[in-house]
C-alpha positions in Angstrom: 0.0 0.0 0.0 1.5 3.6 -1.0 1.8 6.0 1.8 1.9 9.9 1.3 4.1 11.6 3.6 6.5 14.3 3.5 9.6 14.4 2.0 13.4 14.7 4.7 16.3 15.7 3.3 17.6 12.6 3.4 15.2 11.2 0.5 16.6 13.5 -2.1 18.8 11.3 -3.3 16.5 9.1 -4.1 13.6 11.6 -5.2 16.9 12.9 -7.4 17.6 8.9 -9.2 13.6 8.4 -9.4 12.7 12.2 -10.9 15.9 11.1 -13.8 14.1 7.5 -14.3 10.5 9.2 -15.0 11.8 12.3 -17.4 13.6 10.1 -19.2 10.5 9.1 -21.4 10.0 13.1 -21.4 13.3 14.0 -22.9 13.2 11.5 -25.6 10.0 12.8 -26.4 10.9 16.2 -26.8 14.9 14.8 -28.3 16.4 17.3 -25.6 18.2 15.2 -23.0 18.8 18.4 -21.1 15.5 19.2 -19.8 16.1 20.4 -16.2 14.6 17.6 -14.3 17.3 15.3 -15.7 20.0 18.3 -15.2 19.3 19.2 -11.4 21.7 18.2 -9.1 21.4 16.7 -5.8 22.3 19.7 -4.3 19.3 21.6 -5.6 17.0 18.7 -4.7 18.2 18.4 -1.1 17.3 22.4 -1.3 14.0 22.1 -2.7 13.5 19.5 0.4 14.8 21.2 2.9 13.3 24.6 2.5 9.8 23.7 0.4 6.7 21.4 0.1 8.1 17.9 -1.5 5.8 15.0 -0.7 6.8 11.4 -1.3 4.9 7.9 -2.5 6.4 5.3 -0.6 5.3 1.2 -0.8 7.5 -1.2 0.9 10.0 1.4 1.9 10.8 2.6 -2.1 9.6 6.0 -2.7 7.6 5.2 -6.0 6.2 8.9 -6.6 7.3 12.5 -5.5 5.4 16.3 -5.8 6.8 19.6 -4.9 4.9 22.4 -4.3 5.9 26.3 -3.4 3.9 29.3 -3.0 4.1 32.0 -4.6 2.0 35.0 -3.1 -1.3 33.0 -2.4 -0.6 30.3 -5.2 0.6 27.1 -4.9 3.5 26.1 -8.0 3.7 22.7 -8.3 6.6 21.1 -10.4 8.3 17.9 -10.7 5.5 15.3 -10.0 6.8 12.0 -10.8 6.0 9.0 -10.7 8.3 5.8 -10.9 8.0 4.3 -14.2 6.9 0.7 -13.3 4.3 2.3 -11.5 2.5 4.4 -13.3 -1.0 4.6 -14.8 -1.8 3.5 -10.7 -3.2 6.4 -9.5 -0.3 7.8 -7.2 0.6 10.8 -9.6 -3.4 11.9 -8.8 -2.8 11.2 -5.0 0.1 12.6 -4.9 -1.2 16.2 -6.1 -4.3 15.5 -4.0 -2.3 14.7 -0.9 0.0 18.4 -2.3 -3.6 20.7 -2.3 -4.3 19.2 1.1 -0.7 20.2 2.3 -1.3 23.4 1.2 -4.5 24.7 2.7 -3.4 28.3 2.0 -3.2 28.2 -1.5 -6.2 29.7 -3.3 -5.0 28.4 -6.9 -2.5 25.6 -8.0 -0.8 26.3 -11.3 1.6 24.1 -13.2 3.0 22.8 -16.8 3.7 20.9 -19.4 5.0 19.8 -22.4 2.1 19.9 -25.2 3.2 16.2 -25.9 2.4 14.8 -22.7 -0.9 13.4 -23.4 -1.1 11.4 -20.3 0.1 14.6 -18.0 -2.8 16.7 -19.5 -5.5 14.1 -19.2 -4.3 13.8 -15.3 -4.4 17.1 -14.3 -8.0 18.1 -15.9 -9.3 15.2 -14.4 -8.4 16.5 -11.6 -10.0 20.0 -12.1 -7.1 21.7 -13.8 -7.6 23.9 -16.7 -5.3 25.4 -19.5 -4.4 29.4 -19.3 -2.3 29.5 -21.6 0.3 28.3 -23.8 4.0 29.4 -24.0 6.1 28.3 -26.9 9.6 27.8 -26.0 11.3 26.1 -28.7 10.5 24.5 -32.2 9.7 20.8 -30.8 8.5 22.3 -27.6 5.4 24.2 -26.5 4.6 24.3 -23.0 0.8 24.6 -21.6 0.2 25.8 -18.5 -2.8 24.8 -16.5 -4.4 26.3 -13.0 -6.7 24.5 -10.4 -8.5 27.5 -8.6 -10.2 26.8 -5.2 -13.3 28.5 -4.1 
């Protein structure tokens, strides 16, 4: 059974190795292998861990999913949700970002992106009540759309 809790600075190594596993698919897709979740360093992840909202999947001890979350005046950013790539498709991307707006009870919006490729991405997040605000077009092969879940 996958457990949601938060994230200690002592999981970012992991969260680093399982965030470069699931972008992998990403970067092929897009031919860039230089997309910043595969680029990060540990360094920046422990950061992220230490000083913002990361949540973590974890099943028999392996942390399987991960979210991060970070306000920005009274909206919450979420980037990096990942989920490992043996386990996807069973729902712990969806509880994961669940588990992030529950986390966050001060947020009055969540807004995040993605690729315009990322089928699967897109059909998760309006399921779960996000909707596109725009799109930003960043390079040939790669359009990013952005998407906001307002609460209230």
């Amino acid at each position: 059974m996958v457990e949601i809790e938060r994230a200690r600075p002592g999981d970012a190594g992991e969260i680093l190795t399982l965030q470069r596993a699931a972008y992998v698919t990403e970067a092929q897709m897009y031919g860039d292998p230089f997309i910043g979740p595969l680029v990060e360093s540990f360094e920046q992840v422990r950061a992220v861990v230490e000083n913002g909202v990361v949540l973590k999947a974890v099943d028999a001890g392996r942390i399987v999913g991960s979210v991060r979350g970070r306000m920005s005046g009274t909206t919450c950013l979420v980037g990096r949700l990942v989920v490992a790539p043996d386990r996807q498709g069973q729902g712990i991307g969806g509880a994961l970002l669940a588990a992030l707006h529950e986390a966050v009870p001060e947020a009055t919006a969540f807004d995040l992106f993605t690729g315009h490729l990322s089928e699967g991405n897109l059909r998760l997040y309006r399921r779960l009540g996000y909707r596109e605000t725009h799109r930003e077009r960043l390079q040939d092969h790669l359009t990013l759309i952005h998407l906001r879940r307002a609460l209230g």
